[in-house]
C-alpha positions as CSV (number, residue, x, y, z in Angstrom):
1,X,3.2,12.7,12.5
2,X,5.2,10.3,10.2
3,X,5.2,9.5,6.5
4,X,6.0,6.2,5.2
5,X,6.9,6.1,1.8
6,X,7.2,2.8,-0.1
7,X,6.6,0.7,-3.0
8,X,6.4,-2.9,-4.4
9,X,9.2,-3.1,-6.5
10,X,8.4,-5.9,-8.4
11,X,5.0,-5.2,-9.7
12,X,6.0,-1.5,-11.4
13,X,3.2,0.9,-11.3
14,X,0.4,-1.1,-12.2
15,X,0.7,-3.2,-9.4
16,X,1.3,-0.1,-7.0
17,X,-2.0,1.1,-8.0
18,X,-4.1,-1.6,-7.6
19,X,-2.5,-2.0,-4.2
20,X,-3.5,1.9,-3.8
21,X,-7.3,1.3,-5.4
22,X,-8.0,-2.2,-3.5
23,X,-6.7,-0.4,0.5
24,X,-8.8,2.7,-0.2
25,X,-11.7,0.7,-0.9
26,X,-11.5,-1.0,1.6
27,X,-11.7,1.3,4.3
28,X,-9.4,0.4,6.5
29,X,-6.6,2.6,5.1
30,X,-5.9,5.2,3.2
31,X,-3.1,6.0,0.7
32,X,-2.1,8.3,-1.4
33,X,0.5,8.3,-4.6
34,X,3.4,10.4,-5.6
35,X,5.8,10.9,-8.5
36,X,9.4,12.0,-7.8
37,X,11.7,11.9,-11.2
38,X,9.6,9.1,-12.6
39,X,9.4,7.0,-9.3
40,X,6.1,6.2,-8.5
41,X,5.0,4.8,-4.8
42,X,3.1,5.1,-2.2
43,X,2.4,7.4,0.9
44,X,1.1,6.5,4.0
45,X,0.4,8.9,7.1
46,X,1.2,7.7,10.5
47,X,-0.4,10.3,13.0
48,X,-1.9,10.9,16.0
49,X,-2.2,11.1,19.8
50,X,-3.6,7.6,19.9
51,X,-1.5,5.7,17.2
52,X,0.8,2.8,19.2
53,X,2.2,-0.3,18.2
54,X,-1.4,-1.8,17.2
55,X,-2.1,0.6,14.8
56,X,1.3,0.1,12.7
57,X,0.6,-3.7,12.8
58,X,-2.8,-3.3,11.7
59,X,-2.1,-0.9,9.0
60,X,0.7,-3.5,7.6
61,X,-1.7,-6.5,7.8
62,X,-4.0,-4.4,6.0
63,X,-1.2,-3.6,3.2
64,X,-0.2,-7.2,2.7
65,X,-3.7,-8.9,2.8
66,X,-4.2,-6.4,0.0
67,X,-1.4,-7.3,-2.0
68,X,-2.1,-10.7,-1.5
69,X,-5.5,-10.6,-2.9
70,X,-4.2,-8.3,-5.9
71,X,-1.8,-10.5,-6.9
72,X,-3.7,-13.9,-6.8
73,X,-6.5,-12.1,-8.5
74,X,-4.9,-11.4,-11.8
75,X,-2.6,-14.6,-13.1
76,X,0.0,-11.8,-14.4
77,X,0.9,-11.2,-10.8
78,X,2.0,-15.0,-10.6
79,X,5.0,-15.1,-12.6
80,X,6.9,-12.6,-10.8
């Protein structure tokens, strides 16, 4: 099993967790959060007998479609 670890740098927490809320709602991934010495970002389990290339590029589309639609949802997001 693997653990990716990450976070959009640009967007600071609030961004992070709307990225978190909007991939766990939509099913198709799940993250969690953590907090080390006042970083916050984001965890994602790789895992698996199964898991091969496909999965990984699923599980990215998945992350940036996301992000995508986070960021031209809210006009904020735009002048980053």
């Amino acid at each position: 099993m693997g653990l990716v670890c990450f976070y959009v740098a640009f967007g600071g927490r609030e961004l992070n967790e709307a990225l978190l809320r909007r991939v766990n709602e939509s099913g198709k991934a799940f993250l969690i959060h953590s907090v080390v010495d006042g970083v916050h970002f984001l965890r994602l389990a790789v895992g698996g007998l199964e898991v091969d290339a496909w999965h990984i590029e699923n599980v990215v589309s998945v992350l940036s479609n996301a992000l995508t639609e986070v960021i031209d949802e809210d006009p904020k997001w735009c002048n980053l």
